[in-house]
Every structure is written in structure tokens, then in C-alpha cells.
N, C-alpha and C positions, 0 to 999 in steps of 0.2 A: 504494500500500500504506500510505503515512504517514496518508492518511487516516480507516483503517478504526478499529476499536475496540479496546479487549486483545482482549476476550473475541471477536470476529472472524475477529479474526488466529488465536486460538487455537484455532477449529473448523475455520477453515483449515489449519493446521499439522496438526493431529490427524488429519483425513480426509485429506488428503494421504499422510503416512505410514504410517496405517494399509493406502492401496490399495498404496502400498511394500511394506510389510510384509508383504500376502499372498505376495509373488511370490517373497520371500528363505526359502529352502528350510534348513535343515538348522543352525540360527543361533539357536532358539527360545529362551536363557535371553536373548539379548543384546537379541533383537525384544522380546521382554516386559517388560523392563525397557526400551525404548525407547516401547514404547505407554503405560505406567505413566504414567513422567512425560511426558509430550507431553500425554495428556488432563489430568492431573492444574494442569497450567498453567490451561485453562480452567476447570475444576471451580473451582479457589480462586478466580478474580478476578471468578467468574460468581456465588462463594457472599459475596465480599466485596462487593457489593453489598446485600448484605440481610446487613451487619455491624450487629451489637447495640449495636458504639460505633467508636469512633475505632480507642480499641485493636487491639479486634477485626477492625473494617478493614487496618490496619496489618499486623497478623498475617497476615492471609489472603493479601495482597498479596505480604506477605515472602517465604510459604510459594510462591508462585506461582513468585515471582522463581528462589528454591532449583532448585526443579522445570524451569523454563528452563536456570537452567546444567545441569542435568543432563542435559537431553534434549541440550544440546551437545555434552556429554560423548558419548552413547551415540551420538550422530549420528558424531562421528568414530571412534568407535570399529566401528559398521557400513561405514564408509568405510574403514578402515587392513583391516579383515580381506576387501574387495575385496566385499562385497554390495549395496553401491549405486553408479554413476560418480561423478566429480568434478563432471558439472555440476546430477546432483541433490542431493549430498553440498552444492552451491556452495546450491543456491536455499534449501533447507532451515534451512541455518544461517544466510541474510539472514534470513530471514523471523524465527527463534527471536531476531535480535540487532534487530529489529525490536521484539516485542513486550519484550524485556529491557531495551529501551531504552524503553519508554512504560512499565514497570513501575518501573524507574529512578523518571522522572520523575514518577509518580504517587506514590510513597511519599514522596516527597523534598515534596513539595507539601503533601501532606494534614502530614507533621511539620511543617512549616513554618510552617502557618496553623492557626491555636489554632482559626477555626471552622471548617475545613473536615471533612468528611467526604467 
């Protein structure tokens, strides 16, 4: 998995929870706000590539990052009201602390290095 990309890991994540998400019945504000940000992770790191500047890049990133801790959020919060087991509730949240962790690293970098983008 360390290998893969953000934006990778994030259409993983995304299609992964989505086929979750059809199967959890009667839960709709909470699945909704869980598909929001889950996609919403790849949409920003996939639109920060075709950032207009550093900034921009920056931004997009951040916004990603936000959007990761939230699907963490709503992941355990699917998990405490008993809609998903513990061991998908387990892979789900590697995966999200996966990409949050290359999201880390990536914004921490591009600040870092006056050329990088």
C-alpha cells in the first residue's frame, strides 16, 4: 500500500466505502457525510495537481488532509453506532492514516523547498 499514490489510495478508499455504504440501511445523514469526504480527499489532491501555484497547491492539499481526518471521524462514528465490524472499521482507517500520512509528508515538503511544487 506505501507504494501507491495519494490520489490511488484515495479511489481506493472511496470505492471501497462506497460498496460499504450501499449495504448500511437506515444510517443515511451519517453514510452521506461519510461518502462527502472520502471522495472529497481524492477530488482535492487529484485537482492539486493542476495547482495554478504553490499556494494553490498547498491549499488543495490542506483541504485534502481536513477531509481525511474527517472521513476518520465519520468512519468511527459508522463503527461506534455498530454499521460496519471492527475489522473493516480496522482496514479502513489504515488505509485513511495511510494517505494522511503521504498528505503529511507532501505538504511538509513542497513548504519546505522554495522550488518545489
Amino acid at each position: 500500500m506505501e507504494n501507491k499514490t495519494i490520489k490511488e489510495l484515495a479511489v481506493e478508499l472511496t470505492v471501497e466505502t462506497t460498496a460499504i455504504c450501499d449495504n448500511i440501511k437506515g444510517r443515511s445523514v451519517f453514510v452521506n457525510q461519510l461518502l462527502r469526504s472520502c471522495s472529497s480527499i481524492g477530488a482535492n489532491s487529484h485537482e492539486a495537481k493542476y495547482a495554478q501555484s504553490k499556494a494553490d497547491f498547498i491549499n488543495k492539499m490542506e483541504i485534502a488532509l481536513k477531509e481525511c481526518y474527517e472521513t476518520e471521524y465519520w468512519l468511527e462514528i459508522i463503527y461506534k453506532i455498530n454499521a460496519i465490524n471492527e475489522p473493516t472499521h480496522q482496514h479502513l482507517q489504515n488505509k485513511c492514516g495511510t494517505i494522511r500520512r503521504k498528505l503529511i509528508a507532501s505538504i511538509k515538503t513542497v513548504k519546505s523547498n522554495p522550488n518545489e511544487r
